[in-house]
C-alpha positions in Angstrom: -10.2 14.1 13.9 -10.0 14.6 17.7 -12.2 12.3 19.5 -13.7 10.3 16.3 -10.1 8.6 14.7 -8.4 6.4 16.9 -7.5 3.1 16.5 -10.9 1.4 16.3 -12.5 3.9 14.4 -9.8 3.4 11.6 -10.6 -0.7 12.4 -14.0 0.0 11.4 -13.2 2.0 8.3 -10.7 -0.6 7.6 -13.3 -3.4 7.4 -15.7 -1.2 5.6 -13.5 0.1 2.6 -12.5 -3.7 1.5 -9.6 -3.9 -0.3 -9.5 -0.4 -1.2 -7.4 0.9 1.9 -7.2 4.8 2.4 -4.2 6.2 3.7 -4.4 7.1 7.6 -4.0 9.9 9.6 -3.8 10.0 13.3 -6.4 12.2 15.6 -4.1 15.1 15.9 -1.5 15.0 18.7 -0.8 18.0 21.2 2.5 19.0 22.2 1.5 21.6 24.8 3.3 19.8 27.5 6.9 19.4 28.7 5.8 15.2 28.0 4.6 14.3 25.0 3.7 10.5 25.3 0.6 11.4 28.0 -1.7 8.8 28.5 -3.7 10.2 26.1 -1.0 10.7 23.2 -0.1 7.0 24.5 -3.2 5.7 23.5 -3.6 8.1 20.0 -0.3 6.8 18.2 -1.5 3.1 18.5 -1.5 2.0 14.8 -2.0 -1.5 13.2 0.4 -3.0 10.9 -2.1 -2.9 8.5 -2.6 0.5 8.1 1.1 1.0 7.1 2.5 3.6 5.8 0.8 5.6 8.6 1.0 9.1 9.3 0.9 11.1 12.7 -0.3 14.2 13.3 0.8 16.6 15.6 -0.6 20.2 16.5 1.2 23.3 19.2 3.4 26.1 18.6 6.6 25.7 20.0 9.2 24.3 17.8 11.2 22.5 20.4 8.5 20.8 21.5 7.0 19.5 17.9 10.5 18.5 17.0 11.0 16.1 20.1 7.5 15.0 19.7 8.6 14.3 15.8 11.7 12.3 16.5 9.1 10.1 18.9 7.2 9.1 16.5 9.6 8.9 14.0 10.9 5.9 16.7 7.3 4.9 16.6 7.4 4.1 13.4 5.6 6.3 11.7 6.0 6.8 8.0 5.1 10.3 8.0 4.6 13.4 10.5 2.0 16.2 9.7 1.8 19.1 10.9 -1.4 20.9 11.5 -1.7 24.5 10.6 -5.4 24.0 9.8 -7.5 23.2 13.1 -9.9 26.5 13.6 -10.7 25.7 16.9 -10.1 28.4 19.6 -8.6 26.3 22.6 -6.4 26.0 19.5 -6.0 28.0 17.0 -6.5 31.1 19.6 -3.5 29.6 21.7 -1.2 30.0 18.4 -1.4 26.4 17.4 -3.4 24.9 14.0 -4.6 27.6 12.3 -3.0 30.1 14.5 0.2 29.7 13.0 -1.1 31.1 9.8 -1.2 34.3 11.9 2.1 34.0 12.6 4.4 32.6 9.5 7.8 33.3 10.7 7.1 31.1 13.9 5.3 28.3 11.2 8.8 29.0 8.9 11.0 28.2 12.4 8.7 25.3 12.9 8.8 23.6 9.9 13.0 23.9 9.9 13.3 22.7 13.0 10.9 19.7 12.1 13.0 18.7 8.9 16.1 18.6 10.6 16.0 16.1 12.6 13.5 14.3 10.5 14.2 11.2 8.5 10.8 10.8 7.5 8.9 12.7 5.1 7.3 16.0 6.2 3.8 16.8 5.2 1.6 19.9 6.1 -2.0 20.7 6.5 -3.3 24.2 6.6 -6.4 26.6 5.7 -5.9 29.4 3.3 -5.3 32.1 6.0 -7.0 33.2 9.0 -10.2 35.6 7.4 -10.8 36.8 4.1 -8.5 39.7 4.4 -5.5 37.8 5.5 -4.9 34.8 3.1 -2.0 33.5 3.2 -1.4 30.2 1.4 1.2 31.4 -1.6 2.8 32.2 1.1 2.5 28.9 2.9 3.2 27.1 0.1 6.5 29.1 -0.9 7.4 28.3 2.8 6.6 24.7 2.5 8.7 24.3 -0.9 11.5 26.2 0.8 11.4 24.0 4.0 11.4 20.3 1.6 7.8 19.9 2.9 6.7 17.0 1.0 3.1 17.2 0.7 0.7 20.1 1.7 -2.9 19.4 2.2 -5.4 22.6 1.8 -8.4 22.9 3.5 -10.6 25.6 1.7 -12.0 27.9 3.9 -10.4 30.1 6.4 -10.1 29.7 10.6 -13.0 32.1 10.9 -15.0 30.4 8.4 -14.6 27.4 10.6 -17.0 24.6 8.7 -19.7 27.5 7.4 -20.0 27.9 3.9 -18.3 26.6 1.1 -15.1 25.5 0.7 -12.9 27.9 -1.7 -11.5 24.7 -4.6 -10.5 27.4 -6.9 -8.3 28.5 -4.5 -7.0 25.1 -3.6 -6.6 24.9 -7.9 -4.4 27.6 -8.1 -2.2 26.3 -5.8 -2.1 23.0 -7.1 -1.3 23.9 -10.1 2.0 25.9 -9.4 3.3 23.7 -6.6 6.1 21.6 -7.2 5.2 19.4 -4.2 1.8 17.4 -4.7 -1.5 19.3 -3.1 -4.2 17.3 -1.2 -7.7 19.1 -1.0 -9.7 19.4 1.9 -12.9 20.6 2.0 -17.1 19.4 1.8 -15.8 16.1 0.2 -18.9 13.6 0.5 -19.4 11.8 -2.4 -17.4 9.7 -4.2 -18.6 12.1 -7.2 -17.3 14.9 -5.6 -14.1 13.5 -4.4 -13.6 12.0 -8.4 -14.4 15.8 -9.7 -11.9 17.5 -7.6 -8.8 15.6 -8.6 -10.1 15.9 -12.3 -10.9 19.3 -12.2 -7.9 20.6 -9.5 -5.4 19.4 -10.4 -4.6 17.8 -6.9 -3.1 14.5 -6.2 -5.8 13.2 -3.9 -8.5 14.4 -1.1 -8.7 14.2 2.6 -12.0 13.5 3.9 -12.6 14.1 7.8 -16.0 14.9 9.0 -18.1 13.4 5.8 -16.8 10.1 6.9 -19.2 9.8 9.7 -22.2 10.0 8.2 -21.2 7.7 5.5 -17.7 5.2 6.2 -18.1 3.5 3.3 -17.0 6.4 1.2 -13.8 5.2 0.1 -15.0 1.8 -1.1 -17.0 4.4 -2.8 -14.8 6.3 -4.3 -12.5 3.2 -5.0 -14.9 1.6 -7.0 -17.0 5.1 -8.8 -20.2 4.1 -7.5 -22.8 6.0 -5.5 -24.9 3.6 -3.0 -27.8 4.5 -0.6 -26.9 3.3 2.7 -30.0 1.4 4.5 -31.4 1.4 7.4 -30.0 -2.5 7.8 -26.5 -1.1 6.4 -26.2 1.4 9.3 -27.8 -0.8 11.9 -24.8 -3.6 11.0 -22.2 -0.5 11.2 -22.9 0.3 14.7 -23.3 -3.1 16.3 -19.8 -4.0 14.4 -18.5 -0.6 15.9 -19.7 -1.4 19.0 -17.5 -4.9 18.6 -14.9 -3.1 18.0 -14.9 -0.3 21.0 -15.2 -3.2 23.4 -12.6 -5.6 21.6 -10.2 -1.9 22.5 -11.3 -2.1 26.0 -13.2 0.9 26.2 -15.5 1.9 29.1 -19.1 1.6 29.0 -19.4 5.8 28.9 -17.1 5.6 26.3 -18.7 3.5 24.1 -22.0 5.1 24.6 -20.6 8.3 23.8 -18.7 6.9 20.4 -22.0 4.8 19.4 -24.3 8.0 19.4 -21.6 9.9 17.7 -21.8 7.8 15.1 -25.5 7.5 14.8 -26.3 10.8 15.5 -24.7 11.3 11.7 -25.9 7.7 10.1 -29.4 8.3 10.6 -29.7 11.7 9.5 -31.7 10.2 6.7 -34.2 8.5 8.8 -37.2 10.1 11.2 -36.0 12.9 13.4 -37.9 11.0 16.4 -35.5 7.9 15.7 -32.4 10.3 16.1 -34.1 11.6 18.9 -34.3 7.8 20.8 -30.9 6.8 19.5 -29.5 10.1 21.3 -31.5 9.9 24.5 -30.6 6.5 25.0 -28.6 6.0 28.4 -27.3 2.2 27.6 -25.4 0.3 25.0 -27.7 -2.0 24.9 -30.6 0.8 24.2 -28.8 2.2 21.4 -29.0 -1.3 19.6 -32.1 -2.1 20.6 -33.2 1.3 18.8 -31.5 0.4 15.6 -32.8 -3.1 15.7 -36.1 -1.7 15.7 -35.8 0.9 12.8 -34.6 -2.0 10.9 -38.4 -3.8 11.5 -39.9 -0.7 10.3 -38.3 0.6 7.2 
C-alpha cells in the first residue's frame, strides 16, 4: 500500500509476526516517468535481507516503461515483480494504469509479454474482477495471465468502481481458483485470522493478501500463523506505536513524517477505544503528544 508499506512499516510487522514471516510486497512503484529510480522509487525498493524472497510492485501503462523498470529491479534483487492491474484509484486507474488496464486488455496482454521477456524472475499479477458490474473481466484476465507464463495472480473481489464499498465477491475469486492452472491469491475484507483460514479452506486459493486490515491490527499474521483470535489492549497498541515510532526515527524520517505515520496508525488501532481518545490522538501536533496520549489511555483502561 502507497504511503503505509515501506521499509519500516514491514520492520514493524516483521517484529510483530514472530517467527511466522509473511511474504512482502512493496508500496507499489510508478513508472510514469522517463526515470524510474526517483527519489521516491529510490527510497520504496529498500528491502532487508530478512524479508527475502521479496517482491516489487510496479503500477503505469506503458509497456516499455514497466519492462525497464522490471529489469531494475530484477538487478535489485528482487525475487519477484508484480504487476498491478487492481489499484481503483482515479490519479490511477483513470490515467490507464491499475485497474484501468482491465479496461483495456489488449494493452494489459502487450504488457505482460513485454514484462516476461526480459524477465528472469517470476511474474506475478494482481487485479480486480473488471472495472463495474457489467464489465467483468477476470476469465479473461486469467486466460491472459496463463497464456503470458504469469506465475501467480492475486484477485481482489470487488470491481474499480466498487472501490473498498461493499463486499468482496469470494465466489467469484473461487471459480477462478478452481480452474487456474497457476495458483490464485485472494484479496479482499480479510481481517481475521478466521476469515483468512476460511477462505483458503473454502476457495480453493493458495493463500490471501491482506492490505488495509493490517493497520488496525499488525499482528494478524502471528494470528493467522498460530489459529488464534486475540483482543489487542489498550497497553498492546500503546507499545505498537512507541516501537513504530523507534523505528520511523531509526529510518531517519522527519518530524512531519513521523507525525503523519504515527496517527495513521492510531487513527485505525484505537478504533476500539473512546471516540474522544481518537479525537486527541489525531489533533495532536507533536510526536511527543501522540505518546503522551496513548500513555494516558493506558492509565485509564
Amino acid at each position: 500500500m502507497e504511503g503505509v508499506t515501506d521499509l519500516p512499516f514491514r520492520r514493524f510487522i516483521r517484529e510483530l509476526s514472530k517467527d511466522k514471516q509473511p511474504f512482502f510486497v512493496s508500496e507499489f512503484l510508478s513508472t510514469g516517468s522517463s526515470l524510474f529510480l526517483t527519489p521516491v522509487n529510490t527510497r520504496a525498493v529498500r528491502f532487508d535481507k530478512e524479508e527475502e524472497p521479496f517482491c516489487m510492485q510496479l503500477f503505469g501503462h506503458n509497456a516499455e516503461r514497466l519492462s525497464a523498470a522490471a529489469l531494475q529491479v530484477q538487478e535489485l534483487g528482487a525475487a519477484f515483480v508484480e504487476l498491478n492491474a487492481g489499484c481503483p484509484a482515479p490519479k490511477i486507474a483513470n490515467k490507464g494504469s491499475g485497474s484501468g488496464l482491465l479496461r483495456d486488455l489488449p494493452n494489459l496482454q502487450k504488457i505482460l509479454q513485454s514484462m516476461k521477456s526480459v524477465l528472469k524472475i517470476p511474474l506475478f499479477l494482481k487485479c480486480r474482477l473488471g472495472w463495474d458490474e457489467n464489465s467483468i473481466v477476470i476469465n479473461e484476465v486469467l486466460e491472459m495471465a496463463e497464456g503470458c507464463g504469469v506465475e501467480q495472480l492475486t484477485i481482489h473481489g470487488r470491481t474499480k468502481v466498487q472501490g473498498y464499498k461493499g463486499l468482496a465477491n469470494w465466489n467469484a475469486i473461487g471459480e477462478i481458483a478452481a480452474k487456474a492452472k497457476i495458483p490464485i491469491i485472494g484479496n479482499g475484507d480479510i481481517d481475521s485470522a478466521e476469515k483468512a483460514l476460511n477462505a483458503v479452506k473454502n476457495y480453493e486459493v493458495k493463500g490471501v493478501a491482506i492490505g488495509r486490515a493490517v493497520l488496525r491490527n499488525p499482528w494478524i499474521f502471528s494470528q493467522i500463523a498460530n489459529a488464534e483470535t486475540k483482543k489487542i489492549t489498550a497497553s498492546d497498541a500503546c507499545n505498537a506505536v512507541l516501537r513504530y515510532e523507534k523505528l520511523l526515527r531509526a529510518d531517519s524520517m522527519r518530524e512531519g513524517q513521523i507525525i503523519g505515520r504515527l496517527k495513521q496508525l492510531s487513527a485505525r488501532l484505537c478504533l476500539e477505544f473512546s471516540p474522544d481518545f481518537r479525537l486527541k490522538v489525531l489533533h495532536s501536533e507533536t510526536v511527543r503528544e501522540i505518546l503522551d496520549n496513548w500513555g494516558a489511555i493506558v492509565q485509564t483502561i
